[in-house]
C-alpha positions in Angstrom: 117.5 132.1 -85.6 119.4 135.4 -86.7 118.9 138.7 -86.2 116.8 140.1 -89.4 118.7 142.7 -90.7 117.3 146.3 -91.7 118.9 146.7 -95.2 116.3 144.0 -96.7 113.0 145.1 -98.4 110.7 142.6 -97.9 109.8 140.6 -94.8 110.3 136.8 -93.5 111.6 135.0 -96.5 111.7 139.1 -97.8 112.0 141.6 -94.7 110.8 144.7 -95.4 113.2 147.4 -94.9 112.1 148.3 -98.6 97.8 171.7 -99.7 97.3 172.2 -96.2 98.0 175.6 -93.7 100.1 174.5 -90.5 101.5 176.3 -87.8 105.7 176.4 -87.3 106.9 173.1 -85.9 110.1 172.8 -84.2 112.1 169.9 -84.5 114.4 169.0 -81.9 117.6 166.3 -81.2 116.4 164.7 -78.2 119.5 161.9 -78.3 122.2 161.3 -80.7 122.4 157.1 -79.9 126.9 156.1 -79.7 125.9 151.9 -79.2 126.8 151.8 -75.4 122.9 153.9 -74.5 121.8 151.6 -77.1 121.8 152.0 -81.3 119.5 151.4 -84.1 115.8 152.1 -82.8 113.9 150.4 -84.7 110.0 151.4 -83.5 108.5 154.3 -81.9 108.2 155.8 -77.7 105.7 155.3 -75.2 104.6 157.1 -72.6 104.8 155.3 -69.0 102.7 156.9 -65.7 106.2 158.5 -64.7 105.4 161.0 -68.0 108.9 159.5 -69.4 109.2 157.6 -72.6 110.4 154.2 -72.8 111.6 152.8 -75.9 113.9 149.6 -77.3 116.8 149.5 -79.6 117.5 146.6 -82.0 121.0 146.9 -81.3 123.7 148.1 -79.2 123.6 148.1 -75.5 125.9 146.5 -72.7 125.7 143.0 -75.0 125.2 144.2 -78.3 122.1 142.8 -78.2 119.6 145.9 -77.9 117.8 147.6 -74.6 115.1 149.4 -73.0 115.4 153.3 -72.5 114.1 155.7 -71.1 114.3 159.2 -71.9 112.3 162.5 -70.6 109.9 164.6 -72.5 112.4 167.2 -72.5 116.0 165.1 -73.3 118.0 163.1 -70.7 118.2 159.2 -71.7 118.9 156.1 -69.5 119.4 152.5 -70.9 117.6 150.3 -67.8 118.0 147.0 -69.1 120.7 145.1 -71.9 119.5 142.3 -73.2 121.5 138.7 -73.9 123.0 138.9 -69.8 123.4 135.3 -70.4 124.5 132.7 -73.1 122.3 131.6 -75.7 119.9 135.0 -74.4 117.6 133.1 -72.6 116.1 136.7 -71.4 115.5 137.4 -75.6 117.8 139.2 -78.4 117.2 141.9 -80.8 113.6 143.7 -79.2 111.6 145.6 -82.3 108.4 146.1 -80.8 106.5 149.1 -79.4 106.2 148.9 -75.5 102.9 148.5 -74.6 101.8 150.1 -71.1 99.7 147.7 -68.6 97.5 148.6 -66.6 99.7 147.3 -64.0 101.9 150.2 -64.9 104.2 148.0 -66.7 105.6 147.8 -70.2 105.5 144.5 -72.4 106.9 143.7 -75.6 108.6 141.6 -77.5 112.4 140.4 -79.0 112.6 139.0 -82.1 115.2 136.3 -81.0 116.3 134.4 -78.2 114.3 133.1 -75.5 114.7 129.3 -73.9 113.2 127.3 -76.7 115.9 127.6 -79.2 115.9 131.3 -80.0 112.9 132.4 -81.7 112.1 135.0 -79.6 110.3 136.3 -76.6 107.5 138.1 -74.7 108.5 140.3 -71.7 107.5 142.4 -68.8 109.6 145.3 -67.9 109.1 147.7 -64.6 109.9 151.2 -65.0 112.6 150.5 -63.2 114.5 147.8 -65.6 113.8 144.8 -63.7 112.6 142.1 -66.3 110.6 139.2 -66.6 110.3 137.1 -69.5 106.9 136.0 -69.5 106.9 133.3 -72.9 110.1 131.9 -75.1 108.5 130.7 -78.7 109.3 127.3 -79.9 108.4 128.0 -83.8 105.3 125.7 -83.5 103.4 128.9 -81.4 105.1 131.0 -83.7 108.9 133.0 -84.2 110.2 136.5 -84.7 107.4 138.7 -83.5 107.4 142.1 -85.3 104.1 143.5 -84.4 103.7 145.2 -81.6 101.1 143.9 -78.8 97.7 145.7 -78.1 96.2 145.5 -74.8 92.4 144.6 -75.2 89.5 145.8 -73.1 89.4 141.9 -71.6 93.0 142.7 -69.8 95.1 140.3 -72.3 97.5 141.2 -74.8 97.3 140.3 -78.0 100.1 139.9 -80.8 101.4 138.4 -83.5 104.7 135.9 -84.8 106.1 137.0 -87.8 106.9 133.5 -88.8 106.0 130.0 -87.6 103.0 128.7 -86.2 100.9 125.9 -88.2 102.3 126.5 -91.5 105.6 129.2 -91.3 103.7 132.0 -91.7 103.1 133.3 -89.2 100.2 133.8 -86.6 98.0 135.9 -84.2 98.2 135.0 -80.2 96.9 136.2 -77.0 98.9 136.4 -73.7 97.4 136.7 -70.3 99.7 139.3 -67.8 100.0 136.1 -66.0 101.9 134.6 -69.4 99.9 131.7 -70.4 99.8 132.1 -74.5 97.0 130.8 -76.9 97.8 130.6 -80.5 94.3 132.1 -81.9 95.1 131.8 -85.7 97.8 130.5 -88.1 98.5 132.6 -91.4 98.7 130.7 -94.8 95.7 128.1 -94.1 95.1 127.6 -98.1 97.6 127.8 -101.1 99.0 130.8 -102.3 98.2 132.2 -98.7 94.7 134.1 -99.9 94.5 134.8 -95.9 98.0 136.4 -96.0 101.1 135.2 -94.3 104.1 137.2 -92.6 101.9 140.2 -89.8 104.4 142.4 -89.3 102.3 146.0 -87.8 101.0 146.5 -85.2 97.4 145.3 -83.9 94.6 147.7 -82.5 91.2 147.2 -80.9 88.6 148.7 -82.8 85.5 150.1 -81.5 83.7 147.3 -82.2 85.8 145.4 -79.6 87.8 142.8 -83.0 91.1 143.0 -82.9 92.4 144.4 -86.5 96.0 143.8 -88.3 97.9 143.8 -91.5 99.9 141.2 -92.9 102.9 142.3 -95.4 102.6 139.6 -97.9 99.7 137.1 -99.3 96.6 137.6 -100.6 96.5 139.0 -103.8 99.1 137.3 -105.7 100.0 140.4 -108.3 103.2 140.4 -106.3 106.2 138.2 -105.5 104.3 136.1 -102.7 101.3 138.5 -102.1 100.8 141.9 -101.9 99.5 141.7 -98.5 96.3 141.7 -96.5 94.2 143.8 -93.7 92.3 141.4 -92.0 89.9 141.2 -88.6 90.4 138.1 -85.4 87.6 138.6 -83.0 89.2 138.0 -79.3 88.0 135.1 -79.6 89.5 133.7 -82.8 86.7 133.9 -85.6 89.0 135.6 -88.5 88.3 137.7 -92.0 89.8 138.9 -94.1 88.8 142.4 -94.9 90.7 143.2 -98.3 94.0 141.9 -100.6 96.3 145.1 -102.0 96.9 144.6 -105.7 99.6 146.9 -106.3 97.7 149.9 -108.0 96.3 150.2 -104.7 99.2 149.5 -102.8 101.7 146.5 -102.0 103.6 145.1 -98.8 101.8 146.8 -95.9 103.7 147.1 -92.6 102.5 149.9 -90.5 99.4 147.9 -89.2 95.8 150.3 -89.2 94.1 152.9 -86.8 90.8 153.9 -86.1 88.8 157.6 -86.3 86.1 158.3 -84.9 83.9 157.9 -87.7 84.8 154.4 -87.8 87.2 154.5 -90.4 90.4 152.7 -90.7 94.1 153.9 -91.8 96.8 152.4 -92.8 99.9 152.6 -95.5 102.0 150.2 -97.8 105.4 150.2 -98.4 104.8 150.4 -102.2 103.1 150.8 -104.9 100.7 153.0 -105.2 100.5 155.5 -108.6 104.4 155.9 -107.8 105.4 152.8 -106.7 106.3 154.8 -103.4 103.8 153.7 -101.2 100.0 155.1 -99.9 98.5 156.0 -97.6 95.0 154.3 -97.8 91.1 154.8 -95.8 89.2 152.0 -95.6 85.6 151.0 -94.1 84.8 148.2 -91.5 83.5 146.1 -94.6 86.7 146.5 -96.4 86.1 149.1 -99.2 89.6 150.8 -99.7 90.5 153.8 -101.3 94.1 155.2 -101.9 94.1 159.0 -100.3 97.8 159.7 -101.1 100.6 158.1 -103.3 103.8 159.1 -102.3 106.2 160.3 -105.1 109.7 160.2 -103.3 109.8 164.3 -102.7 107.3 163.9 -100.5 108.7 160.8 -99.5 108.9 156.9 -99.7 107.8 153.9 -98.2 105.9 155.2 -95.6 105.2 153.1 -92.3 103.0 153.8 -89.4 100.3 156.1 -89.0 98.7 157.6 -86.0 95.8 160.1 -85.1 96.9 162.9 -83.6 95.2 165.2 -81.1 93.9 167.3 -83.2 91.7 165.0 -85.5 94.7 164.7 -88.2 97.4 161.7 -89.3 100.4 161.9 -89.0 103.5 159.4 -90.0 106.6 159.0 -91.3 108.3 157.7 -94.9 111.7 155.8 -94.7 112.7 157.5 -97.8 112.6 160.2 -100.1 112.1 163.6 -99.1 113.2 167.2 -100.2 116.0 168.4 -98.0 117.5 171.5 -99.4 121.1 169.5 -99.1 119.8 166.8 -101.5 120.4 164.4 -98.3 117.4 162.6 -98.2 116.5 159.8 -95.9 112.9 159.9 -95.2 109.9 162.4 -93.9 107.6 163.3 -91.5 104.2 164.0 -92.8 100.6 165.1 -92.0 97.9 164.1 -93.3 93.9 165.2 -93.2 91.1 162.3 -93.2 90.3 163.6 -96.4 93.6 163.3 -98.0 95.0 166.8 -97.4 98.8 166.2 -97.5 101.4 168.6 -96.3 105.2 167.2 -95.7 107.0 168.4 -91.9 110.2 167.8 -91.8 112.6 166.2 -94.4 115.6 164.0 -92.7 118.8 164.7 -93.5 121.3 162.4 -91.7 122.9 164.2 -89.2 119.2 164.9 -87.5 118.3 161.0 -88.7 117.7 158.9 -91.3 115.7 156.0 -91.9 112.5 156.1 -89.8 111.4 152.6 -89.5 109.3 153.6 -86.6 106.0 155.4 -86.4 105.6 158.5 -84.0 103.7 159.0 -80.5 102.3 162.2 -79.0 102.9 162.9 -75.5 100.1 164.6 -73.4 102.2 167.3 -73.8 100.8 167.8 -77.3 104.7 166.8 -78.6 105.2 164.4 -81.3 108.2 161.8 -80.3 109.9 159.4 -82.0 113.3 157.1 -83.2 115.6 157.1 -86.8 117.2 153.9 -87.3 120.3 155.8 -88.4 121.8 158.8 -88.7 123.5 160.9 -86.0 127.4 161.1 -85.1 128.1 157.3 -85.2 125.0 156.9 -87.9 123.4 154.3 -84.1 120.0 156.8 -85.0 118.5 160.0 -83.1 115.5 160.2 -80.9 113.6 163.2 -81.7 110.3 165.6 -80.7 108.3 167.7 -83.2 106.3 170.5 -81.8 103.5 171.0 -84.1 101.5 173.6 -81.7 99.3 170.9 -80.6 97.5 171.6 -76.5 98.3 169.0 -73.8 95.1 166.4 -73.1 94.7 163.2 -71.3 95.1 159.9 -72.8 94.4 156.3 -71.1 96.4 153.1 -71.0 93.0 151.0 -71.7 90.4 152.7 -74.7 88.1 150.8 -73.2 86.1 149.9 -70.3 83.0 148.5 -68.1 81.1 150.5 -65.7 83.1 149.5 -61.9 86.5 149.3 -63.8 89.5 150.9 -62.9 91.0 152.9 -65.6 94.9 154.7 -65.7 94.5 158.0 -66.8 97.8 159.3 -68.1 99.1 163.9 -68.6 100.4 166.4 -66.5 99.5 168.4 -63.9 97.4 166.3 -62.1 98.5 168.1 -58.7 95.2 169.5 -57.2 92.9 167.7 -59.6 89.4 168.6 -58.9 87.3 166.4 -60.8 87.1 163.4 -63.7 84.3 162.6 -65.6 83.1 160.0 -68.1 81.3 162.0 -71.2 79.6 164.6 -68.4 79.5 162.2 -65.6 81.4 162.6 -62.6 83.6 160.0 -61.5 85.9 158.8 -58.3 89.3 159.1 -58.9 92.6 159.1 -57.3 95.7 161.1 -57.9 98.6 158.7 -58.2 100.9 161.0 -59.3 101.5 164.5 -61.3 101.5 162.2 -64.2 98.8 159.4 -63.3 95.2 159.4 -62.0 93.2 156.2 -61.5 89.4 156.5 -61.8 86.4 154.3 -62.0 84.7 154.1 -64.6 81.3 155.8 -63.3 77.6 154.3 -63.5 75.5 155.6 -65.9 78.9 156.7 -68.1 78.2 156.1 -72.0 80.8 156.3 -74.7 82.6 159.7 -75.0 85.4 162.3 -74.1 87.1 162.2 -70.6 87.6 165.5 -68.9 89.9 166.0 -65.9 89.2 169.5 -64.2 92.9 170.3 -63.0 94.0 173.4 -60.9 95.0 175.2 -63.8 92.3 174.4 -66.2 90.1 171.1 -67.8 92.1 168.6 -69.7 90.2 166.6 -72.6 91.0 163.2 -73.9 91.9 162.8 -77.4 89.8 160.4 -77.9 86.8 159.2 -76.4 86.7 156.3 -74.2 84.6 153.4 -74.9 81.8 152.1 -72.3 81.3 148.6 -73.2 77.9 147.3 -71.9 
């Protein structure tokens, strides 16, 4: 296996690397990368119960290989592991995932290579800390080169997907126990011309409706060079649809994966087309209607990747291109976005505060909006940055959803003195773990809705509402 390189546009046999008011934001520098603390972040931050961020570069590190960080809300990085310790990189090479937080308190994810089946990548474990364990090498036949990052479901596995492999090479969709035992719940590319799509590269989610819900960047429709991608449904327990096939006009080459609002609609964007051929940014509806809500037009950016709902009800995300930097240096954006298609442009990179953002963003219960350039900076090894958009701290979980009796991580600030917790109005037992971490149970009689944590300085809300599954 080799690395897959950034500078490509499409993925697996292609690899993609191809008016509203608002208050002031502030963008800020958080970490100027120089290879040795790591270089070329290729996904976004998450938060971990400490209230740090934990994140991976592609490359760089003690090996050259890429790492895990860590870096506080408020600056201050420290690399806490470098992958390929070994020859051959039996621990993985090259991780490009998202970290997902356990309810263990650890964070798994996946490298694109290595791994002790002949290098086509791995599934880890880290601690906090930086102790590692590798919990599943691929061998090709259950799938290579994982791109999309895992989800962790309400049943306590993780699911994923390969980028490449599996049944027929292109790709597939997996679950992992914490304990590491892997089932292969779908291979990509079942029929000719791939009509189910072939090569997921986005993230997954768990819906409301408790099925697991991806995008693939290629298949499907076949108005473009090997499909112009797919969104598509797996139930957890392997039953899959496909939802909808981009055409081009409405969108080609989706990477970014979807998300859910609250109404039940889903988000996404493509990586092109569009009115522009820049890329969208697209709603659709559990059956699969879509409708394009933005084409980008490269001043307002290009080639956007993933979206996220932000605190206050809105999407935000970033393009890896275009812009309209007063210096003409253009190298991607940072946009918002309202449900109803609203558009309004935050911050234009410029290269020396990065370029190239691959990655999506995360807010921080803070109400801060984090996240990585793949380049750009002093040695061009990519920035980590925060964007304060005047957004109020809340509370967040590590699990959206829950039984009554279940223990459930709640993540913020200020927990120090915590009064109270409750489930949509109904009080529940907690304990304070930490300034950063309750855990609470998940109350009888709770029903689907907000959380609220009374704290010594004031009630915290969720930003979402946490599901009660019966």
């Amino acid at each position: 296996m080799i690395k897959l390189g950034c500078s490509k546009v499409k993925l697996a046999v292609f690899i993609l690397c191809t008016a509203m008011s608002v208050p002031a934001q502030t963008f800020t520098k958080m970490q100027i990368f120089n290879g040795a603390d790591g270089a070329n972040p290729y996904v976004g931050l998450t938060q971990g119960p400490d209230g740090n961020l934990y994140g991976t570069t592609i490359d760089g590190g003690d090996y050259g290989s890429g790492n895990v960080f860590r870096i506080k809300p408020g600056g201050g990085l420290t690399s806490i592991y470098s992958f390929c310790v070994q020859s051959n990189c039996p621990d993985g090479q090259y991780p490009d995932t998202v970290l997902a937080l356990g309810t263990d308190g650890n964070l798994y994810g996946t490298t694109q290579n290595g791994g002790t089946n002949g290098g086509y990548g791995t599934v880890f474990k880290i601690t906090p800390s930086g102790q590692l364990t590798t919990l599943h090498s691929f061998d090709a036949a259950d799938g290579a080169a994982p791109y999309g990052s895992l989800v962790l479901a309400a049943d306590g596995n993780f699911y994923g997907t390969a980028n490449v492999g599996g049944d027929y090479g292109s790709g597939n969709i997996f679950k992992i126990t914490p304990g590491a035992q892997l089932t292969v719940l779908y291979s990509f590319c079942s029929q000719t011309n791939c009509p189910d799509g072939q090569y997921p590269v986005g993230p997954l989610i768990q819906a409301s409706d408790g099925n697991i819900y991806g995008t693939t960047h290629a298949g499907g429709n076949p108005s473009c060079t090997d499909g112009c991608g797919t969104i598509f449904k797996i139930t957890p327990e392997g039953h899959f649809t496909s939802l909808h096939s981009f055409d081009a006009s409405d969108g080609d080459y989706p990477y970014g994966g979807v998300i859910e609002t609250l109404d039940g609609t889903f988000y996404g964007t493509t990586g092109g087309g569009g009115a522009n051929d820049a890329g969208t940014v697209f709603g659709m509806n559990a059956s699969g209607r879509l409708r394009t809500l933005h084409s980008f037009d490269v001043t307002d950016g290009a080639t956007p990747y993933a979206l996220m709902l932000g605190s206050d009800g809105n999407l935000y995300g970033t393009t890896s291109a275009g812009g309209n930097n007063p210096n003409g240096q253009n190298h991607g954006t940072i946009f918002e976005m309202t449900p109803t298609g609203s558009f309004t442009t935050l911050h234009s990179f410029a290269g020396g505060d990065g370029a190239l953002e691959y990655s999506g963003l995360a807010q921080g219960t803070n109400g801060l909006f984090y996240g990585n350039t793949y380049f750009g900076g002093r040695d061009n090894d990519g920035v980590v940055f925060s964007l304060d958009n005047g957004l109020s701290p809340f509370v967040t979980f590590v699990q959206m959803a829950g039984k009554v009796g279940q223990t459930v991580p709640i993540l913020g600030q200020g927990f120090a003195g915590t009064a109270g917790v409750s489930f949509n109005g109904v009080p529940a037992s907690f304990t304070v773990v930490s300034g950063t971490a309750i855990k609470t149970t998940v109350p009888e009689g709770a029903t689907t809705g907000y959380v609220r944590v009374t704290t010594s300085t004031g009630v915290l809300t969720s930003n979402v509402p946490f599901h009660v599954i019966p």
